[in-house]
Backbone as JSON, one array per atom type, in Angstrom:
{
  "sequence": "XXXXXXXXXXXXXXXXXXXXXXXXXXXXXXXXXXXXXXXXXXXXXXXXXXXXXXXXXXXXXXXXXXXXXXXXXXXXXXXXXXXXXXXXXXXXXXXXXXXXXXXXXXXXXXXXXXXXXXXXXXXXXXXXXXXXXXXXXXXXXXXXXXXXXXXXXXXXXXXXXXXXXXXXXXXXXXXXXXXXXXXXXXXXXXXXXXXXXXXXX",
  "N": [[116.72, -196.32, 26.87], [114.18, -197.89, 28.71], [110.68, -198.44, 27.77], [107.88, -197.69, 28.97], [104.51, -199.29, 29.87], [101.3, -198.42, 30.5], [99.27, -200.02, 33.33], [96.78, -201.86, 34.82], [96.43, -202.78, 38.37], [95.09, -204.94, 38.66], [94.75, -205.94, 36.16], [97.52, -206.4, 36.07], [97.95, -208.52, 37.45], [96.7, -210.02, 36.91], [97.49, -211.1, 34.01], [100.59, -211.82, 35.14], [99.53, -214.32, 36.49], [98.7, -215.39, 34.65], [101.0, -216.11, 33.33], [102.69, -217.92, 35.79], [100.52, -219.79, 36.22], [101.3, -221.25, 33.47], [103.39, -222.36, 33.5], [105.48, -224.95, 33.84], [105.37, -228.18, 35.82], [107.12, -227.98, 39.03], [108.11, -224.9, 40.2], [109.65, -221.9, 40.48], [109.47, -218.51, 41.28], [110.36, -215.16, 41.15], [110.04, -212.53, 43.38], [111.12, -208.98, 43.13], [111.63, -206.45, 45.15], [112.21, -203.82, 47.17], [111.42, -203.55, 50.83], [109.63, -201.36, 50.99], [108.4, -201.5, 48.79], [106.35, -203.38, 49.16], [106.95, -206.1, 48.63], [106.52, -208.78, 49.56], [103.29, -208.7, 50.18], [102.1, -208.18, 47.57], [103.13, -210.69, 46.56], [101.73, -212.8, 48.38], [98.53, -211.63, 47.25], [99.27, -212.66, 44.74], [99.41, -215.08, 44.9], [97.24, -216.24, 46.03], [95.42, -215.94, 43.74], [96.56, -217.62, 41.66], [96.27, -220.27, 42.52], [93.36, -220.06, 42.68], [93.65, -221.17, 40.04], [93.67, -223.6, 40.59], [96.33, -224.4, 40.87], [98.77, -225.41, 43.06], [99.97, -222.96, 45.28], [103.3, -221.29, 47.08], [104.33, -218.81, 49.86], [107.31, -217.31, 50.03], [109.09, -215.44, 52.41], [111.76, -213.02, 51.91], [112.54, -212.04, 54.36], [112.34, -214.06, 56.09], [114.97, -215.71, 55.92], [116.97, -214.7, 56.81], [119.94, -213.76, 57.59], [121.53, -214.84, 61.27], [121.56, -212.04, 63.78], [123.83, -211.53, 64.66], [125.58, -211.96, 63.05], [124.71, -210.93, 60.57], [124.73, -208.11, 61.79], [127.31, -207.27, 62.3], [129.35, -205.58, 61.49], [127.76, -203.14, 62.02], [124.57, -201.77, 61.13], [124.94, -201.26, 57.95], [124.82, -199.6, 54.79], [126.18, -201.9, 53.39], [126.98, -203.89, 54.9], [124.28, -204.11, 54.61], [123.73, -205.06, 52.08], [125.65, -206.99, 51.62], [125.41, -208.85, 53.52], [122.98, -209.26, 54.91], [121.3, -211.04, 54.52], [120.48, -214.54, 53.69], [121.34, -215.7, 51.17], [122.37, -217.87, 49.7], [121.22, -220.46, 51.08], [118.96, -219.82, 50.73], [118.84, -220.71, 48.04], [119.95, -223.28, 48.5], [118.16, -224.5, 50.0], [115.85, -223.98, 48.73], [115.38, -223.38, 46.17], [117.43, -225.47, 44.86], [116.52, -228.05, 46.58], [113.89, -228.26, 45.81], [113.55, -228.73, 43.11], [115.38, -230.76, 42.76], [115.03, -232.55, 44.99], [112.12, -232.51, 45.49], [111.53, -231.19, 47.83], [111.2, -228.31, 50.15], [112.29, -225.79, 52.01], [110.07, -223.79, 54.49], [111.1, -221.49, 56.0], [113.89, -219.91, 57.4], [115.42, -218.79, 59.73], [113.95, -216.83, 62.4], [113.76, -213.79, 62.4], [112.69, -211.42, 64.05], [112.84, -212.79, 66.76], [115.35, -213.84, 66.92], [116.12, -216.31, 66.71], [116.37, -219.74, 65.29], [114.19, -220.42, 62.88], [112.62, -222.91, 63.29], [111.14, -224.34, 61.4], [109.45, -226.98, 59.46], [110.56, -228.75, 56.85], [109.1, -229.14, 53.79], [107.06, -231.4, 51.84], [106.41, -231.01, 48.66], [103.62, -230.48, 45.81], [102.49, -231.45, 43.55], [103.36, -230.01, 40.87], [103.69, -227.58, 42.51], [104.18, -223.78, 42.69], [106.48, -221.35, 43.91], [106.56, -219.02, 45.63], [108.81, -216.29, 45.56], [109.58, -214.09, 47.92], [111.05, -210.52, 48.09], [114.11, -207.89, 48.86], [116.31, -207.85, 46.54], [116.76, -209.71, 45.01], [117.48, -210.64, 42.7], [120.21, -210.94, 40.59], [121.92, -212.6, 41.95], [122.7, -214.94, 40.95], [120.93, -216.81, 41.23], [118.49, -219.21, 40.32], [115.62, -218.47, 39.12], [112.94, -219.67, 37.81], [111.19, -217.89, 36.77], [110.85, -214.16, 36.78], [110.24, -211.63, 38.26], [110.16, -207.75, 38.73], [109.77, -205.39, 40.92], [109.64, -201.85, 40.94], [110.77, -198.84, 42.53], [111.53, -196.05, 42.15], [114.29, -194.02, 42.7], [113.7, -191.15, 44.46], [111.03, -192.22, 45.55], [111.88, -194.5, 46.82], [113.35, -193.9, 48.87], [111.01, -192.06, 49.71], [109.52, -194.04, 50.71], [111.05, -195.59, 53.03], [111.77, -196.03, 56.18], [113.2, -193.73, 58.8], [114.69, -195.15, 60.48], [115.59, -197.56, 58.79], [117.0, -196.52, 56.82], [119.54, -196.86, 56.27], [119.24, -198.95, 54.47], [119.04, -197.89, 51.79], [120.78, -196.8, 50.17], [121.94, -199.58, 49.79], [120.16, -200.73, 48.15], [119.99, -199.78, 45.83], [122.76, -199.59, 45.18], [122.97, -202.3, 44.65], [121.02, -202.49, 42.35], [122.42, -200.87, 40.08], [124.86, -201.85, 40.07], [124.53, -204.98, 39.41], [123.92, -207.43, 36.66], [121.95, -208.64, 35.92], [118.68, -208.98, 34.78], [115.24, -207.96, 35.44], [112.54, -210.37, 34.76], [109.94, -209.65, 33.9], [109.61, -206.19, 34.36], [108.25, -203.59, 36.41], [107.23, -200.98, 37.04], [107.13, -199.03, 39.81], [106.47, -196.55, 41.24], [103.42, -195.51, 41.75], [101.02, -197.11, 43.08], [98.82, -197.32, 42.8], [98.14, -197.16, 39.32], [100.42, -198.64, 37.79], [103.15, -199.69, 35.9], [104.15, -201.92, 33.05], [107.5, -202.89, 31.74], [107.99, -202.49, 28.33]],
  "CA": [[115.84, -196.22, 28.03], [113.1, -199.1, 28.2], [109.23, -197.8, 27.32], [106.7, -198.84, 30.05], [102.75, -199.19, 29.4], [100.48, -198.43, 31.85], [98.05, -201.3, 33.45], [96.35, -201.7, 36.33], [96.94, -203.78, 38.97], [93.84, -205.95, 38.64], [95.63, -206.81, 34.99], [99.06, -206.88, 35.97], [97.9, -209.31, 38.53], [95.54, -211.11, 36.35], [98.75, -211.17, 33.1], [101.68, -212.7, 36.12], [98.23, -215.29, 36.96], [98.87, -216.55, 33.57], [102.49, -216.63, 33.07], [102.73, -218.01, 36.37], [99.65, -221.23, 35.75], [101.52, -221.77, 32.52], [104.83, -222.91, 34.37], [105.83, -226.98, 33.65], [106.06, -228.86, 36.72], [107.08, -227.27, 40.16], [108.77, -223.67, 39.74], [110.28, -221.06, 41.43], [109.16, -217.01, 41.51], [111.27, -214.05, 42.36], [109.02, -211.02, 43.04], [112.16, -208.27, 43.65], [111.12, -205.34, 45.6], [112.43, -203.14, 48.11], [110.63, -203.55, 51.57], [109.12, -200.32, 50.9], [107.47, -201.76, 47.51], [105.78, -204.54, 49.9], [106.76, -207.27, 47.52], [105.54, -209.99, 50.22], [102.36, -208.33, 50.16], [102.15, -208.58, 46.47], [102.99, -212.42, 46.19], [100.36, -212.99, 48.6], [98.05, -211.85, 46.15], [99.38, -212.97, 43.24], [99.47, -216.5, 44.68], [95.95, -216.76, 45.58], [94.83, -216.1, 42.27], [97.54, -218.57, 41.08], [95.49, -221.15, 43.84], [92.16, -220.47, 42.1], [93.61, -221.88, 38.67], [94.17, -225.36, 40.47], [97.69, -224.88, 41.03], [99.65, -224.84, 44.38], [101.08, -221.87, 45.52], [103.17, -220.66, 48.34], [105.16, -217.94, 49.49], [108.37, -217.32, 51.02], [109.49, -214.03, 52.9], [113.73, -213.35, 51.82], [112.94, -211.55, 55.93], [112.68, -215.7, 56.68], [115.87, -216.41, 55.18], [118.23, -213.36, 57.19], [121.58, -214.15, 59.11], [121.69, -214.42, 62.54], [122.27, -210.74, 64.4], [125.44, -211.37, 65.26], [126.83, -212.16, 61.59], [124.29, -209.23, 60.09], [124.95, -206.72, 62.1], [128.95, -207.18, 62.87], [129.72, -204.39, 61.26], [126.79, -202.38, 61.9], [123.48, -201.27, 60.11], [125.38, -199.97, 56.81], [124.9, -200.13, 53.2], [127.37, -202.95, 53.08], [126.24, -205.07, 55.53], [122.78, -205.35, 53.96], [123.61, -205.41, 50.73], [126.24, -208.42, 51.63], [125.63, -209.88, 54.41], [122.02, -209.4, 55.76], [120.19, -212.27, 53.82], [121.17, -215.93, 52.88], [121.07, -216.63, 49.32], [123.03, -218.93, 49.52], [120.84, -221.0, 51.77], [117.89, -219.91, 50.17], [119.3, -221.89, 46.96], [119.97, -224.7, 48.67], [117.15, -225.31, 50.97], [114.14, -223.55, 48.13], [115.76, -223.87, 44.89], [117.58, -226.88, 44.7], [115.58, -228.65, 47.38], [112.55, -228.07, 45.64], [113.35, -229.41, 41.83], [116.1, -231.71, 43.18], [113.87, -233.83, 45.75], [110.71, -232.6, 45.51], [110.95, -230.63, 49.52], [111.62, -227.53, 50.34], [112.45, -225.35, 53.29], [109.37, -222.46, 54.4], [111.38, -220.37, 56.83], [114.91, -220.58, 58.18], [115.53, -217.7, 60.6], [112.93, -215.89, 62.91], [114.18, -212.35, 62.38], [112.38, -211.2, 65.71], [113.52, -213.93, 67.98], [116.5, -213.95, 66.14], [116.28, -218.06, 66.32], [116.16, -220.49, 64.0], [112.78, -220.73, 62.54], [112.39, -224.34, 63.55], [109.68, -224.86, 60.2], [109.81, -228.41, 59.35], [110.89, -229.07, 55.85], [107.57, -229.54, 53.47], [107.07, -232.04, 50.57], [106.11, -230.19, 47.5], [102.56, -230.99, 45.78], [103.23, -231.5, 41.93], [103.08, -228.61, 40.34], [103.55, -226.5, 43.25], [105.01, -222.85, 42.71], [107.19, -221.26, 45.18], [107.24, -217.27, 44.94], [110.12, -215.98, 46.98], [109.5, -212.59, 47.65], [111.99, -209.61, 48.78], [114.87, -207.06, 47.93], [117.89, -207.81, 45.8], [117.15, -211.6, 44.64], [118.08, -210.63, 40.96], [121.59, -210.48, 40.29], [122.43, -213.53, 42.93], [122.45, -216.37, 41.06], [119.61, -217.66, 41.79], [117.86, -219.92, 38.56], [113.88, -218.47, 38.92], [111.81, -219.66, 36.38], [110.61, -216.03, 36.25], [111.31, -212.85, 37.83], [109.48, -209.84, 38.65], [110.52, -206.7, 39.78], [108.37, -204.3, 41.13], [110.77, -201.21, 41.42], [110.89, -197.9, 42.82], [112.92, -194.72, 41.49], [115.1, -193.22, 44.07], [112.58, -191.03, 45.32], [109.79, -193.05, 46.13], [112.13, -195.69, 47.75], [113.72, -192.81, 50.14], [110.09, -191.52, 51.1], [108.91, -195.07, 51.77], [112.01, -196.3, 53.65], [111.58, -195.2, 57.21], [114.48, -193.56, 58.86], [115.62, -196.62, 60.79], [116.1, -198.34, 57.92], [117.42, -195.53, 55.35], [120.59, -197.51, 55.66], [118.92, -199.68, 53.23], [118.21, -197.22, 50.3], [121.83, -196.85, 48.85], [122.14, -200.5, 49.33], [119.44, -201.28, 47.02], [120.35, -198.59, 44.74], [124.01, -199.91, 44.69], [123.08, -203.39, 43.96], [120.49, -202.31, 41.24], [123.28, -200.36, 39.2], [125.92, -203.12, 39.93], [124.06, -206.25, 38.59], [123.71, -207.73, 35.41], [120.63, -209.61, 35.97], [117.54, -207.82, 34.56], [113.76, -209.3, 35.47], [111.55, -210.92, 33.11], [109.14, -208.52, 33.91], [110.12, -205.29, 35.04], [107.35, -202.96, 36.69], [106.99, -199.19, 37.71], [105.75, -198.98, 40.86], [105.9, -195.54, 42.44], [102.49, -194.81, 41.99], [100.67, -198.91, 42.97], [97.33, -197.8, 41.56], [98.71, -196.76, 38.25], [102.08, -199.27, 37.82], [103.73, -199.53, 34.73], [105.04, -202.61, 32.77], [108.13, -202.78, 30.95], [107.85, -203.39, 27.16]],
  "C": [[114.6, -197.09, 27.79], [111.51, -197.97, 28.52], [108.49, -198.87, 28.23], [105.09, -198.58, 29.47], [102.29, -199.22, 30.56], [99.32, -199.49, 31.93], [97.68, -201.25, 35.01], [96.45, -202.5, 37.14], [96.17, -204.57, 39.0], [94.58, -206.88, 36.87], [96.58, -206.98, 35.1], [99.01, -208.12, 36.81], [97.08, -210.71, 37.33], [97.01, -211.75, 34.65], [99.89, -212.49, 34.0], [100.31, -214.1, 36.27], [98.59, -216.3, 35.91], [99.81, -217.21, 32.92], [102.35, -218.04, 33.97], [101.89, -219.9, 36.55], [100.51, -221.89, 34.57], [103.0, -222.42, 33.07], [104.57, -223.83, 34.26], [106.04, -227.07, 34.89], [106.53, -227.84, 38.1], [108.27, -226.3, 39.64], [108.92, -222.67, 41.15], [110.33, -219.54, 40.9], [109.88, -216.59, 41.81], [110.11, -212.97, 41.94], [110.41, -210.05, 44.08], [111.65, -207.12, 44.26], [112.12, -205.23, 46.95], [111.31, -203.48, 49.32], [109.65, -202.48, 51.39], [107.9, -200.62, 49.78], [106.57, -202.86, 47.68], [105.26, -205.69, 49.14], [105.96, -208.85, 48.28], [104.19, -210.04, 49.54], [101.34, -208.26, 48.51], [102.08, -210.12, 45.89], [102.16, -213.22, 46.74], [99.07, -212.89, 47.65], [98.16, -212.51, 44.99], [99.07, -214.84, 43.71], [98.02, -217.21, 44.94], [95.07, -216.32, 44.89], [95.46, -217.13, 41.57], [96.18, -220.11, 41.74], [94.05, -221.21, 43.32], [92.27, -221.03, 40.86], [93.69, -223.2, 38.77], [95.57, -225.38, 41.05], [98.39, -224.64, 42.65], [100.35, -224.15, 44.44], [101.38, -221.49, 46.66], [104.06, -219.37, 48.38], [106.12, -217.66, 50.44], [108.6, -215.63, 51.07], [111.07, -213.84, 52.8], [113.61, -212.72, 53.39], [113.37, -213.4, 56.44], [113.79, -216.24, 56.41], [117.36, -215.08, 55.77], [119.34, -214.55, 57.81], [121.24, -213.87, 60.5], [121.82, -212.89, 63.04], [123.5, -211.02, 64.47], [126.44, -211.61, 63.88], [125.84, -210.75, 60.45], [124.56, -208.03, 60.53], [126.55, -206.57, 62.88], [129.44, -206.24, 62.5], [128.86, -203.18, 60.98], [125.51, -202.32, 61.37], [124.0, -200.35, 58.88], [124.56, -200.67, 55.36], [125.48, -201.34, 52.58], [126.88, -203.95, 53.67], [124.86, -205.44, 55.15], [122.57, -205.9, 52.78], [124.42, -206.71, 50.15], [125.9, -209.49, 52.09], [124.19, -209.93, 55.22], [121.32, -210.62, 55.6], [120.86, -213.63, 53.21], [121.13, -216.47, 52.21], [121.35, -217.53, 49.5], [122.42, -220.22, 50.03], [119.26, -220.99, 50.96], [117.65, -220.57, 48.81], [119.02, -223.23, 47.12], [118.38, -225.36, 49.39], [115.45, -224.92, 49.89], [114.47, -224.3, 47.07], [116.13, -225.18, 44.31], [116.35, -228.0, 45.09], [114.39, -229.19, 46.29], [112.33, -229.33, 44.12], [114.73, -230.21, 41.93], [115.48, -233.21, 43.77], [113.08, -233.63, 46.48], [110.58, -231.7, 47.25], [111.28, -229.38, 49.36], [111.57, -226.95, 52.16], [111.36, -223.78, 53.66], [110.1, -221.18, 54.83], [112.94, -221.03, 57.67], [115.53, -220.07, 59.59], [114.26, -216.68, 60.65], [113.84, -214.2, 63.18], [113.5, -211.38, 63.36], [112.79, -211.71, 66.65], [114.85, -213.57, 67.64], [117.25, -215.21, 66.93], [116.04, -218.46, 65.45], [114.59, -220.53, 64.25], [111.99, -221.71, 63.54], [110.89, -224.94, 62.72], [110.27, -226.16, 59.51], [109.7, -228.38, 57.17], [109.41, -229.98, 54.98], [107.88, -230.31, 52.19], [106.74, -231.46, 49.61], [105.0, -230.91, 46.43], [103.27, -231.26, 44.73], [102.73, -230.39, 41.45], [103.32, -227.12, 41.3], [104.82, -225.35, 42.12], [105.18, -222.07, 43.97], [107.13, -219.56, 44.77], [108.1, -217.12, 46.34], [109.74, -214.49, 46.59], [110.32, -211.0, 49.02], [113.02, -208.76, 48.11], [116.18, -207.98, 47.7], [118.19, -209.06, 45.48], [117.64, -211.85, 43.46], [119.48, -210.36, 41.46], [122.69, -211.62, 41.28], [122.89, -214.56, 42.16], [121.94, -217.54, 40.82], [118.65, -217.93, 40.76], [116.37, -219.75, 39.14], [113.75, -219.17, 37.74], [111.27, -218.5, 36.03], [110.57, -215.53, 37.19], [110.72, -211.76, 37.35], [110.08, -208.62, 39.51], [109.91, -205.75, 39.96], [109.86, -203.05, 41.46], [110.48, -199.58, 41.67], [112.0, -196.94, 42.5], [113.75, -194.33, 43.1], [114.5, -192.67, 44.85], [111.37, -191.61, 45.88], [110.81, -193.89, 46.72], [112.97, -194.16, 48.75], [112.54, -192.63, 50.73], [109.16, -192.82, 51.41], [109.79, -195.79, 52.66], [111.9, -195.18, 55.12], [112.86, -194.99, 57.62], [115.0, -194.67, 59.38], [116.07, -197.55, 59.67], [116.33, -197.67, 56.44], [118.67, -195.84, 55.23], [120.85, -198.57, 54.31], [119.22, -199.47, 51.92], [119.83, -197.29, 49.29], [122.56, -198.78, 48.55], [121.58, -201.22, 48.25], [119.57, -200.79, 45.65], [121.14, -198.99, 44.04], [123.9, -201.32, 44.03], [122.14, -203.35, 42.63], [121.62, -201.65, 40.06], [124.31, -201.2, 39.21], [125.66, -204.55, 39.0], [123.9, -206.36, 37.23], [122.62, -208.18, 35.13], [119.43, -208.62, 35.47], [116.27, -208.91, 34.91], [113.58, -209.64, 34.77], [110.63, -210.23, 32.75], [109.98, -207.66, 35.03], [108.67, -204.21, 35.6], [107.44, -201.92, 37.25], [106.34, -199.27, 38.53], [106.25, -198.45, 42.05], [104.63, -195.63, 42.73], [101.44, -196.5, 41.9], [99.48, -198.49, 42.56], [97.02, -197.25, 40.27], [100.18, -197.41, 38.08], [101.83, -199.11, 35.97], [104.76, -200.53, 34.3], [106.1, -202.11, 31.87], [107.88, -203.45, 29.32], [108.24, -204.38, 26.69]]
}
C-alpha cells in the first residue's frame, strides 16, 4: 500500500512549479482527475505559476477533445460508453502530442462539447519551450507519452459525493479504468480533502 505525506497546496503547487520549469524543450503534462477533482481548475493554476518562471504554458481541457454526440452517446450515458468512447485520445495524440514535438504546432480545442461542433480553434505554433498541460479523467493508462503525470485522485467516496447525479454514470467508469490500467502517475496525490492533499512517496 503506497505511504502519502501531507503538504499543502501552496507546496504541492509550488514542488509540480519546479518539476514542471525543469522540463528540456517543449513538453507535455497530464494532470488526471475525475471532473469532480476539477483537474482543469488545477492546471490553470499550476500553469500560471509555471508562466512566472519565464516559461510558456498552456492548458488543454480532455472536455475539448470529446466525440461528437452521436458517436458518444450511441449507446447511451453508461459506464462503457465513457470509459471507451466519450473522449478522443487518439486525436488528442495526434493533434497535442505528436503535433507538438513533431512540428513544433499543436491543436487547442477540437470539439465544442455544448454546440456539439467542431471547435473551429486554429492550429497554434508552439513558443520554444512551451508546456502543454492536458488536463482531465482517465489520460493515464492510454498511451499517451507525457513527460510527467499527475494524478490528483479521489477514493470512491469522495468521487460519488462530488459526481452529481446526472453524471453518476461516470463514477464506475473511472473506478473501472483506475483498477484496469497499468499506468501509474509520476506523482500520485490524495485529494479528498483539497486543503490538506496528500503526496505519494
Amino acid at each position: 500500500m503506497p505511504v502519502f505525506a501531507p503538504i499543502t497546496v501552496a507546496s504541492l503547487l509550488a514542488d509540480l512549479t519546479d518539476r514542471l520549469a525543469a522540463l528540456r524543450d517543449r513538453a507535455v503534462v497530464a494532470i488526471d482527475g475525475a471532473d469532480a477533482a476539477d483537474p482543469v481548475d488545477f492546471a490553470r493554476a499550476l500553469a500560471e505559476r509555471v508562466r512566472t518562471r519565464g516559461r510558456p504554458c498552456a492548458v488543454i481541457s480532455l472536455h475539448d477533445y470529446v466525440r461528437p454526440a452521436s458517436l458518444r452517446l450511441e449507446y447511451g450515458r453508461d459506464e462503457l460508453s465513457y470509459r471507451t468512447g466519450w473522449f478522443d485520445y487518439a486525436a488528442l495524440d495526434r493533434e497535442v502530442l505528436h503535433a507538438l514535438r513533431e512540428r513544433g504546432r499543436w491543436l487547442p480545442a477540437l470539439w465544442d462539447e455544448r454546440t456539439d461542433r467542431s471547435a473551429r480553434a486554429a492550429t497554434t505554433s508552439a513558443e520554444p519551450g512551451l508546456i502543454v498541460i492536458v488536463a482531465g479523467p482517465m489520460l493515464l493508462g492510454r498511451g499517451l507519452d507525457f513527460d510527467l503525470s499527475v494524478e490528483l485522485r479521489l477514493s470512491e467516496g469522495a468521487l460519488r459525493r462530488g459526481t452529481g447525479p446526472d453524471e453518476s454514470f461516470t463514477v464506475e467508469a473511472i473506478l473501472r479504468h483506475r483498477r484496469d490500467r497499468a499506468a501509474e502517475a509520476d506523482i500520485l496525490v490524495a485529494w479528498d480533502h483539497r486543503d490538506r492533499p496528500a503526496v505519494r512517496r
